[in-house]
C-alpha atoms as a printed R data frame, in Angstrom:
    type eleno elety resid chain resno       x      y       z
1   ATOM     1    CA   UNK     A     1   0.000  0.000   0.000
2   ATOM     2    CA   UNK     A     2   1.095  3.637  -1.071
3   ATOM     3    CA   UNK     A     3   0.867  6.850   1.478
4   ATOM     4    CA   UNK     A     4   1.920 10.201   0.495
5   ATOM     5    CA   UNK     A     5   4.253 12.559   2.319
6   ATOM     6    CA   UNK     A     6   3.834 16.460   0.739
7   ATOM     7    CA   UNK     A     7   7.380 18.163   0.703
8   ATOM     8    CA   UNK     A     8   8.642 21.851   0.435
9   ATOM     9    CA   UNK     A     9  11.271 21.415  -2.415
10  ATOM    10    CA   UNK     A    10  13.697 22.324   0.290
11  ATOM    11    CA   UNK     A    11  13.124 19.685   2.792
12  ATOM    12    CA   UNK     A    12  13.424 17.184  -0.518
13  ATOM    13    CA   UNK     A    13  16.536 18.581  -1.273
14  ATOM    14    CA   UNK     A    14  17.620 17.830   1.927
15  ATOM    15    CA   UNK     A    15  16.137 14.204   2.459
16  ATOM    16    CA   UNK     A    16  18.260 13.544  -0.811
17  ATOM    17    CA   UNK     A    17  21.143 14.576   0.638
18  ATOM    18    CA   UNK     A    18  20.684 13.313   4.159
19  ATOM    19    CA   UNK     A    19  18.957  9.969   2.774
20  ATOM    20    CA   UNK     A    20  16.480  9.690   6.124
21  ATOM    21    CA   UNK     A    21  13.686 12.310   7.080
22  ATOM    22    CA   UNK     A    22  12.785 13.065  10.802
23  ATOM    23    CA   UNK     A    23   9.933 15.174   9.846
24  ATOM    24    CA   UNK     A    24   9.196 18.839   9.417
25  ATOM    25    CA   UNK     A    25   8.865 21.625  11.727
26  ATOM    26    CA   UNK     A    26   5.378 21.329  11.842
27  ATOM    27    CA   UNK     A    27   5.757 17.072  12.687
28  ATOM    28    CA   UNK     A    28   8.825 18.005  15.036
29  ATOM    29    CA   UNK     A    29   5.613 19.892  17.148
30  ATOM    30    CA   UNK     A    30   3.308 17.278  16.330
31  ATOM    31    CA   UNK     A    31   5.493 14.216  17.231
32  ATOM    32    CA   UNK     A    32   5.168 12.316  14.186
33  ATOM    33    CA   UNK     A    33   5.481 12.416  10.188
34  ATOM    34    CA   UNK     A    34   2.528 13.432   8.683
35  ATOM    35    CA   UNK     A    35   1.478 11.965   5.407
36  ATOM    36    CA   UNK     A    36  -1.943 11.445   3.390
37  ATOM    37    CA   UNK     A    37  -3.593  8.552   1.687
38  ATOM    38    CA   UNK     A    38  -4.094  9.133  -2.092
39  ATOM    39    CA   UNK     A    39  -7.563  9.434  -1.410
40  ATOM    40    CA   UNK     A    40  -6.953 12.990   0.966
41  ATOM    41    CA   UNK     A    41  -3.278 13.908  -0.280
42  ATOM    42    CA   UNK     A    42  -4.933 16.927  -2.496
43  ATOM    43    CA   UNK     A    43  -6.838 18.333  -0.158
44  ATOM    44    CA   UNK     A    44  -4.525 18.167   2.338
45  ATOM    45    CA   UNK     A    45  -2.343 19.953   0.248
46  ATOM    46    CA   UNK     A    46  -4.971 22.603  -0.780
47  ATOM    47    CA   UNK     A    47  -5.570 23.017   3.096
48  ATOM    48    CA   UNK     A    48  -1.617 22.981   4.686
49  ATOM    49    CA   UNK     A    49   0.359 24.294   1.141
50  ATOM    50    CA   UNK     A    50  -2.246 26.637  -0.621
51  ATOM    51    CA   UNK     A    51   0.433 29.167  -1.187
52  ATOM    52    CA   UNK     A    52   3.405 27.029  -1.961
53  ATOM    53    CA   UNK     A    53   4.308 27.448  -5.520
54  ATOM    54    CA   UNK     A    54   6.120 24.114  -5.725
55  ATOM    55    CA   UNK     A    55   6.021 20.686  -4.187
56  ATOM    56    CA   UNK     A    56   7.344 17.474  -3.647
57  ATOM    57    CA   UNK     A    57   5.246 14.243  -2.907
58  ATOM    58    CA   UNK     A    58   6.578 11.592  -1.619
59  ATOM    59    CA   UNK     A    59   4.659  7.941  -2.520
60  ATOM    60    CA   UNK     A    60   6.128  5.299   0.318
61  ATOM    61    CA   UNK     A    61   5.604  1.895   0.158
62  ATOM    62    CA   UNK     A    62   3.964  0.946   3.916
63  ATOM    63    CA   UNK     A    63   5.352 -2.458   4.509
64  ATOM    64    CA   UNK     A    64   9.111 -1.335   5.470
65  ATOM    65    CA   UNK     A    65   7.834  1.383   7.889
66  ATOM    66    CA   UNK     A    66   6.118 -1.372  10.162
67  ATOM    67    CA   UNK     A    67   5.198 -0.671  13.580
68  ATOM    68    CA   UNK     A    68   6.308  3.149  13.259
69  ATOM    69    CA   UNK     A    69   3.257  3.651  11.256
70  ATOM    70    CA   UNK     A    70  -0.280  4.290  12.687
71  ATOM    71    CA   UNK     A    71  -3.710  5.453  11.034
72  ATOM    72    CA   UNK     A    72  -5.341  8.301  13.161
73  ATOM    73    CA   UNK     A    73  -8.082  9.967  13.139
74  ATOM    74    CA   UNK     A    74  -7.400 13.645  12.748
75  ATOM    75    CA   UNK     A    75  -9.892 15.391  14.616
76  ATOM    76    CA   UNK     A    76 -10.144 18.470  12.339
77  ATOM    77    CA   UNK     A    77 -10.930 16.172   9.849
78  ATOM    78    CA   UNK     A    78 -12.875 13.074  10.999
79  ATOM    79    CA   UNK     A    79 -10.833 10.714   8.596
80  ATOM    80    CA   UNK     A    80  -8.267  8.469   9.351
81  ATOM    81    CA   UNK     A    81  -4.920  9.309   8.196
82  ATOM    82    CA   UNK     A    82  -1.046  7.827   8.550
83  ATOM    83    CA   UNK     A    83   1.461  9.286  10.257
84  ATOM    84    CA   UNK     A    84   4.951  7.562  10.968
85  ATOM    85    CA   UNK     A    85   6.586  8.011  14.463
86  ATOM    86    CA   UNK     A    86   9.931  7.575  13.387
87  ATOM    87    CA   UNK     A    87  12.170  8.569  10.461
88  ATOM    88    CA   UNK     A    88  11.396  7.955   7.521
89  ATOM    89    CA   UNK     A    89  14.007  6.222   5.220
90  ATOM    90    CA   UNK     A    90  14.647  6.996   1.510
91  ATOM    91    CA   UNK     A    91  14.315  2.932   1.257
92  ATOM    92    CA   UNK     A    92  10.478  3.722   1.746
93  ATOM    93    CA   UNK     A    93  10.100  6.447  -0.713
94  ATOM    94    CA   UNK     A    94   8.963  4.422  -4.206
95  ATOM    95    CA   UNK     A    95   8.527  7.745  -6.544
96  ATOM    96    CA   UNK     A    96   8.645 10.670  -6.409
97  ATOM    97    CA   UNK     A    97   6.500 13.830  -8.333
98  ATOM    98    CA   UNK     A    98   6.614 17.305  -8.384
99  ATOM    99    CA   UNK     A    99   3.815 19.415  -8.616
100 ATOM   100    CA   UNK     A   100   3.361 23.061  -9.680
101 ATOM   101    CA   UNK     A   101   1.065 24.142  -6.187
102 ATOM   102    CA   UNK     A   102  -1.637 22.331  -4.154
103 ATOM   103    CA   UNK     A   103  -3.830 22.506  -7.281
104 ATOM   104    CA   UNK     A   104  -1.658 20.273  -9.489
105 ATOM   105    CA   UNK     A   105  -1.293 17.737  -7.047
106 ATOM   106    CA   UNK     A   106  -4.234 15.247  -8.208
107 ATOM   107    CA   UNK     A   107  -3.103 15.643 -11.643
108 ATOM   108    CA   UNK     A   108   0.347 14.795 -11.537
109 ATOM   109    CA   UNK     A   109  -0.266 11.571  -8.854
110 ATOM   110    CA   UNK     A   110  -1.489  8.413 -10.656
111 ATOM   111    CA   UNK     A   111  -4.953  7.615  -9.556
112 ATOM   112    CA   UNK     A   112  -5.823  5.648  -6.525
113 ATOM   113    CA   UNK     A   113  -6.307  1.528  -6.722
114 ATOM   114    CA   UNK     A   114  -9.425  0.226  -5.909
């Protein structure tokens, strides 16, 4: 199964170089990695990056993140979403996409698997 992590192209840059990922600022406060299924990963984006005029997304592969990965219900949002508590290694990441703002996100992301 595929989850989505949403990047500044900054903290990809950095990832790359690094070749792990402990999270953003806003996960450093949080106390875990936030990431979206494929089903919410636009929206997210149109909520948390509206104003970013580039992105990164991330698509990791589930199975190597085991136990550091939970679904939680955000309560903002009612839906259940993953979040890793732990790093996150480049291992993980399967592709990788860049998108021109929140609104290109669905467009450039294959579709989800039903």
């Amino acid at each position: 199964m595929l989850i989505y992590k949403i990047l500044l192209p900054s903290e990809w840059a950095a990832f790359e170089a690094d070749g792990r990922f402990d999270g953003s600022p806003f996960d450093h406060s949080s106390g875990f990695i936030h990431c979206s299924s494929r089903e919410h990963v636009g929206e997210t984006a149109r909520l948390v990056f509206g104003q970013e005029p580039k992105l990164v997304l991330l698509a990791i592969e589930t199975e190597p993140l085991g136990a550091t990965l939970r679904w939680e219900e955000a309560p903002d949002r009612g839906v259940l979403f993953p979040h890793i508590y732990g790093e996150l290694p480049r291992s993980a990441v399967t592709a990788v996409y860049e998108a021109a703002g929140a609104a290109d996100v669905d467009r450039v992301l294959p579709p989800a698997v039903t």
